[in-house]
N, C-alpha and C positions, 0 to 999 in steps of 0.2 A: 504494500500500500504506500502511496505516495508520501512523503515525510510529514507530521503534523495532522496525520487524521483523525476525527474523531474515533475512538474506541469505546466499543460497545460490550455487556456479557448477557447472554439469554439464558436465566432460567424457567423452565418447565417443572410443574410437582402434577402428579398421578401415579398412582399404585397399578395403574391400567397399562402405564407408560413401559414402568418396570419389569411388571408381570407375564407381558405378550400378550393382555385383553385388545391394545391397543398402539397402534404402529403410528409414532409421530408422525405429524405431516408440520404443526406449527413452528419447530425449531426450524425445520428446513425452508420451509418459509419467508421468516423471517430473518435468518441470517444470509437468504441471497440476496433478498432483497435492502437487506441493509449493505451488504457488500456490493450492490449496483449504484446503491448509492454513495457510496467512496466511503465509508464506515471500516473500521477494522474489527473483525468480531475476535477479541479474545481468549473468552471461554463463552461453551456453550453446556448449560449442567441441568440433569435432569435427576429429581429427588421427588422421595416418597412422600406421603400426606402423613407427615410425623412432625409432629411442632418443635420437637426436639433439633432433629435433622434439619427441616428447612429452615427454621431461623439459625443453625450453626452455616448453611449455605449460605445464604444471604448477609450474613457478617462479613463472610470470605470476599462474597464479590466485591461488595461496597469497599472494605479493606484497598484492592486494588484501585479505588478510586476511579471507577470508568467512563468516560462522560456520561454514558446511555446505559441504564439497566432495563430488561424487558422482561415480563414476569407474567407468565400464560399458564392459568388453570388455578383453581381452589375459591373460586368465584362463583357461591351459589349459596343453597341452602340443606347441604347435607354436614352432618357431621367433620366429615374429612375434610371440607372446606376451610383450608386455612390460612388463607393467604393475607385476611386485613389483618387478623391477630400479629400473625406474624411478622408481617411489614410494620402494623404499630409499635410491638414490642424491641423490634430492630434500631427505629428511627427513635424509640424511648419518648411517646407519646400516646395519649389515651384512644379507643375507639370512639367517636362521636358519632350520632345520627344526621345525615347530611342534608337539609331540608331537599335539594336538587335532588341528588340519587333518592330518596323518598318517593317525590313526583314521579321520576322516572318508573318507579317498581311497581307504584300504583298504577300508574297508568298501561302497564306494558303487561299485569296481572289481570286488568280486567277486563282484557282483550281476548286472552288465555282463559277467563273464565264462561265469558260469553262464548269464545267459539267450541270450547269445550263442555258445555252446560255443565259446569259447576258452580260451588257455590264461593264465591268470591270470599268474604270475609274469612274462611275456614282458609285459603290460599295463601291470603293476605298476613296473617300469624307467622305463617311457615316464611313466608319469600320477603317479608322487612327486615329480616339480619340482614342483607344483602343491601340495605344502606348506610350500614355500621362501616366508617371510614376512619384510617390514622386521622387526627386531630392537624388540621394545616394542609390535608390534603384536598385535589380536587377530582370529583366523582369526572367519569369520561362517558360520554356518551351512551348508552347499551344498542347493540346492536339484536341480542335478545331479550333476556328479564334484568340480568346482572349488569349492574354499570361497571366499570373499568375505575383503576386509581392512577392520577398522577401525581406524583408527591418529589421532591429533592429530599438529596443528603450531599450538604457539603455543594460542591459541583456537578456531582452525578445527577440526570434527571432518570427518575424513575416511572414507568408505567407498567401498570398490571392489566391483564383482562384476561376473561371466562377461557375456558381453554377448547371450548366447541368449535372448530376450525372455521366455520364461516363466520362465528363472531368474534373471535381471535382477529383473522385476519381484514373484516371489516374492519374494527374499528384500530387496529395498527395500522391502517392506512388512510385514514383520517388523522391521526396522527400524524404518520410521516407529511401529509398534505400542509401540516401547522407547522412541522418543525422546518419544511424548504420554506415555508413561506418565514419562517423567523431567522433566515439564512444559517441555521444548522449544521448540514452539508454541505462538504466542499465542491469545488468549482472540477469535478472531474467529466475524464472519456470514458466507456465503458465499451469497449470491443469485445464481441462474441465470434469465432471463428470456428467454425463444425466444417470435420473432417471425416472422410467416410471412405474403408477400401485400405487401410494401413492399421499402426497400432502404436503408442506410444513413444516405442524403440524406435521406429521412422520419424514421430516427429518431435522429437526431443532435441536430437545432434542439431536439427534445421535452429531452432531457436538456441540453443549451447553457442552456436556459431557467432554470434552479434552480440553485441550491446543488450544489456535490458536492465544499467542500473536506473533508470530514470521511469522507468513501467516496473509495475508489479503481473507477473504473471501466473496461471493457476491453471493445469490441465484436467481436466475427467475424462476418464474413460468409464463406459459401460453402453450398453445395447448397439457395443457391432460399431461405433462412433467413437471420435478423439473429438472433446471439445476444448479450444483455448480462448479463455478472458483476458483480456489486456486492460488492465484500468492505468489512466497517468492524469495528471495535473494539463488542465489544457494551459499549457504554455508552449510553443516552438519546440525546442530541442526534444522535450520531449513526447510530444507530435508526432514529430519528424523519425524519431525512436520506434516509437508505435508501429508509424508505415510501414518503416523497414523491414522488423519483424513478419509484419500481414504478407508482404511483397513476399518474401522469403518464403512464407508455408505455402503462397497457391504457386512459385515457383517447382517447390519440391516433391508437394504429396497432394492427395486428392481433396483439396478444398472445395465445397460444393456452397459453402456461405459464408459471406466475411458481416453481415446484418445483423447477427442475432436468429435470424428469423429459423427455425429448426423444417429437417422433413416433407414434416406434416404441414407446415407453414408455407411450403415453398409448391407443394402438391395442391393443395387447395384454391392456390393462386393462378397454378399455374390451369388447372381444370375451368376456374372462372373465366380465366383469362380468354381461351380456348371456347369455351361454353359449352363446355366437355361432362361428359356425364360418366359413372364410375360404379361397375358394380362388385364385387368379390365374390370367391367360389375357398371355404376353407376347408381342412382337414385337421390338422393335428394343430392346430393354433385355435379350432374351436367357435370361432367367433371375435376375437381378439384384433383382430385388424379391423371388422367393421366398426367393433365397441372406440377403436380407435380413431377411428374418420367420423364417425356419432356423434363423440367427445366434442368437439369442436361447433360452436356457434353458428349455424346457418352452414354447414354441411350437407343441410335438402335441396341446395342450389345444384347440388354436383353428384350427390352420394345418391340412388336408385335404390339401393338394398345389396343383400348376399345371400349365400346361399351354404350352410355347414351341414356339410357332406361326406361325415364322417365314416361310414363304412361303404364298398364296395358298391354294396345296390345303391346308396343312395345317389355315388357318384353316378350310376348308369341310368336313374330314373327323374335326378332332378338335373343332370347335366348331362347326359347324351352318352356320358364316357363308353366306347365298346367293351361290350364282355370279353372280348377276343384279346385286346389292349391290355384290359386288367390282368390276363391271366397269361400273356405272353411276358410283359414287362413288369408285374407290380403296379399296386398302388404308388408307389414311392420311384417316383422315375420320368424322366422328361417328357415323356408322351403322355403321360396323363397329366400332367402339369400343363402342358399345352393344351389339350383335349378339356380340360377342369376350367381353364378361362376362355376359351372358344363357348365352351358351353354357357358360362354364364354370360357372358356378351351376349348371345344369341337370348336366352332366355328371360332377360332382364331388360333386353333392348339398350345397351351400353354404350357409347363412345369407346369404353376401355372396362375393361375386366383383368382381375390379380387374384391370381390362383396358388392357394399354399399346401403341400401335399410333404408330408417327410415325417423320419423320427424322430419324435420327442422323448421316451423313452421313459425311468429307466431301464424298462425293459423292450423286448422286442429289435432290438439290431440284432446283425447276421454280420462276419466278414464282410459279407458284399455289400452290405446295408447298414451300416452302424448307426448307434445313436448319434443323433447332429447331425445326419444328412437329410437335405430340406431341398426340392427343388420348387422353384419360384415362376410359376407365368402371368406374363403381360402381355394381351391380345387386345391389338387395336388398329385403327383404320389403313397401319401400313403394314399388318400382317401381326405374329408372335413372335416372341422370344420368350426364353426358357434359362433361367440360372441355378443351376447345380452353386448348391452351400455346403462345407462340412464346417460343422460348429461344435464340438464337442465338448459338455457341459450340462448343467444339469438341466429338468425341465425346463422350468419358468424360464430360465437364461435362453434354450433354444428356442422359445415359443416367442420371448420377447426379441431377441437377433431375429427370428424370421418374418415378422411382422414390418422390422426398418427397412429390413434389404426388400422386402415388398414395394414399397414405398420410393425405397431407391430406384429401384427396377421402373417403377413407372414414373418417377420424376427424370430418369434419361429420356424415354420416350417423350415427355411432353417438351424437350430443349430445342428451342428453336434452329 
C-alpha cells in the first residue's frame, strides 16, 4: 500500500463463524472493499460470542491504534449478542438508550409485526435492547431491525453492525459513502488485471522483472485464473510504474482484462453487444454455469435457459445426443461435447450454446478418463468448437474450473 494509508482491523464475532454453521462472506467483503479503497487492512479476526474473549479482542485491536475498526455481528436480540456491552465496557463507558436507535427499532418492528400478524408490543420487549448504545456513541442507520454503532477511541473511528450480510454490507456502504465524502480515503489507482490460460509461476518472473516500489501489488489465484491488483498514489512516477507493469503482463501471458471487469462481465457485454442470445446444455457441473449467468442482473436480455443432462438418456432425449455417439465415445469426450451444445442451440433456439460434459469425481475416472477431465462446447453461428480440460482436483474445484473455461471458450468466440 502506498506510504501513509489509512489502516484498518475487521473484527467479526459468531459461534456460527467458528463452528462451520456458517461461511463468512462479510470479512471478505469488507476488506476488498476497503483495500479498493486505498485502506490497508491489518488484521482481520474473527471471535466467538464470549464476552470474555471479545472484549480481550477488541482491547488488542484498538491497542494497535488503527484509524478504522469494523465490527460485524452480535447486533440483535439474543443472548449471545454482545457487541454494545462489549464495545461499552472497552471504551469504559455506560450503555445508554439512544432516543434515534429507539425510533429506528420501533418503527422497523412494526413493520415486522404487521407483515407478520403478530403482536407488536410482545416484539417490542424482546427487540428494544437493540437501542442500548456505548454512552457518546452514534446509532447508524438499520438497514434491518438493529441499528449499527459508530463511536471513536482515541483516533480510531469505530463502527459496528448486524452481521446479516445484506445489512452488514448495506449499511458499510453508506458509511464508506460518508467517510469519501469526509475525504477519509486516499487519492489512489486501483488496477484489476485477470489472467486466464497460465499460472502464477508465469506471471510472477513478468512483474519480479520491473520496478514496483512505488505500486503495491497483490496476486490471486483460484478458479482456473491469475488475478493482479495494482493500487498507487495517483501521482506520475508512479503512474507511469503502474503502466509499465500492465504493459509487461499483456506483453507476456494471456491477459484477457486490464478493467477490473471479470468473465462473466466481459460475456455479458459482449452477448448484449452482439444481441446475442445464450443457452447451456450441463452435465457434471449440474447447473452451475446457468446459476452463474442467473446471478447477474438483467441476464434475461441474453441468457434463454439450459438444459442439465445428466445421464445418458437425458443427453439423447433432451438434446438429440446419438445413442450410437454415447456408446462408441462416452459421455465424457468431444463429440458429445459438440453434439451437447449443437443440441441445445437447436433446442433452445440460441445464438450460442456451452456444453459441459466431464469428471468430476471423486470417483469414477479410468486411465483413459481421469478425474479432471472436462470437455467444453461452444456452438454458434460460425460453427463448434470443443476444449479438452484436465484439471485435477477435487470436486467443487473441477466443477468451479469448468464453468470459467466455459465462459472463456465462448468469450473467444464473441472477439471481434
Amino acid at each position: 500500500m502506498p506510504p501513509g494509508a489509512p489502516r484498518a482491523t475487521v473484527v467479526l464475532t459468531g459461534n456460527e463463524l467458528l463452528d462451520g454453521r456458517t461461511r463468512d462472506s462479510n470479512g471478505a467483503f469488507v476488506c476488498e472493499d476497503l483495500s479498493r479503497r486505498g485502506v490497508k487492512v491489518m488484521e482481520s479476526l474473527t471471535v466467538a460470542d464470549d464476552r470474555e474473549r471479545f472484549s480481550a479482542c477488541l482491547r488488542h485491536a484498538l491497542e494497535n491504534e488503527p484509524d478504522l475498526l469494523v465490527l460485524g455481528g452480535g447486533l440483535g436480540t439474543t443472548h449471545d449478542d454482545l457487541t454494545a456491552e462489549c464495545l461499552a465496557e472497552v471504551l469504559g463507558v455506560p450503555l445508554e438508550e439512544d432516543p434515534r436507535a429507539l425510533a429506528w427499532v420501533e418503527e422497523k418492528m412494526r413493520e415486522v409485526a404487521a407483515r407478520r400478524r403478530l403482536d407488536f408490543d410482545a416484539l417490542f420487549v424482546l427487540a428494544r435492547r437493540q437501542a442500548r448504545l456505548p454512552a457518546g456513541s452514534t446509532p447508524v442507520p438499520p438497514a434491518g431491525v438493529a441499528p449499527g454503532i459508530a463511536a471513536r477511541a482515541g483516533t480510531t473511528r469505530i463502527f459496528a453492525y448486524p452481521g446479516v450480510p445484506y445489512e452488514f454490507r448495506h449499511m458499510w456502504l453508506e458509511t464508506a459513502a460518508s467517510l469519501e465524502r469526509d475525504g477519509f480515503f486516499p487519492d489512489v489507482a486501483v488496477r484489476t488485471v485477470r489472467i486466464f490460460g497460465v499460472g502464477e509461476l508465469q506471471v510472477g518472473p513478468v512483474l519480479d522483472a520491473l520496478p514496483q516500489d512505488r505500486v503495491e501489488l497483490g496476486i490471486t489465484v483460484g478458479g482456473g485464473e491469475v488475478t493482479v491488483r495494482l493500487r498507487n498514489r495517483r501521482e506520475a512516477a508512479a503512474e507511469a510504474q503502474a503502466d509499465d507493469l500492465v504493459a509487461a503482463l499483456e506483453a507476456a501471458v494471456p491477459v484477457y482484462s486490464t478493467d477490473g471487469r471479470t468473465v462473466d462481465d466481459l460475456v455479458a457485454d459482449g452477448l448484449r453487444s452482439r444481441g446475442a442470445t445464450l443457452a447451456v446444455a450441463e452435465s457434471c457441473t449440474g447447473g452451475l454455469l446457468g446459476a452463474r449467468l442467473t446471478a447477474r442482473p438483467g441476464s434475461s436480455d441474453y441468457f434463454v435457459g439450459g438444459v442439465i443432462s445428466y445421464s445418458n438418456q437425458a443427453k439423447m432425449d433432451l438434446l438429440g445426443v446419438p445413442a450410437d455417439m454415447l456408446t462408441r465415445h462416452g459421455a465424457v469426450s468431444e463429440e458429445v461435447a459438440a453434439a451437447m451444445a449443437e443440441g441445445a442451440r437447436a433446442a433452445l433456439r440460441a445464438d450460442f450454446a456451452l456444453s459441459i460434459t466431464g469428471v468430476a469425481g471423486p470417483d469414477g475416472g479410468t486411465p483413459e478418463k481421469p478425474v479432471g477431465l472436462v470437455y467444453l462446447g461452444c456452438a454458434g453461428p460460425d460453427g463448434t468448437r470443443v476444449r479438452r480440460n484436465g484439471h485435477p482436483a477435487d470436486r467443487d474445484t473441477v466443477r468451479t474450473f469448468s464453468a470459467t473455461s466455459a465462459l472463456h471458450l465462448l468469450l473467444a468466440g464473441l472477439a471481434p
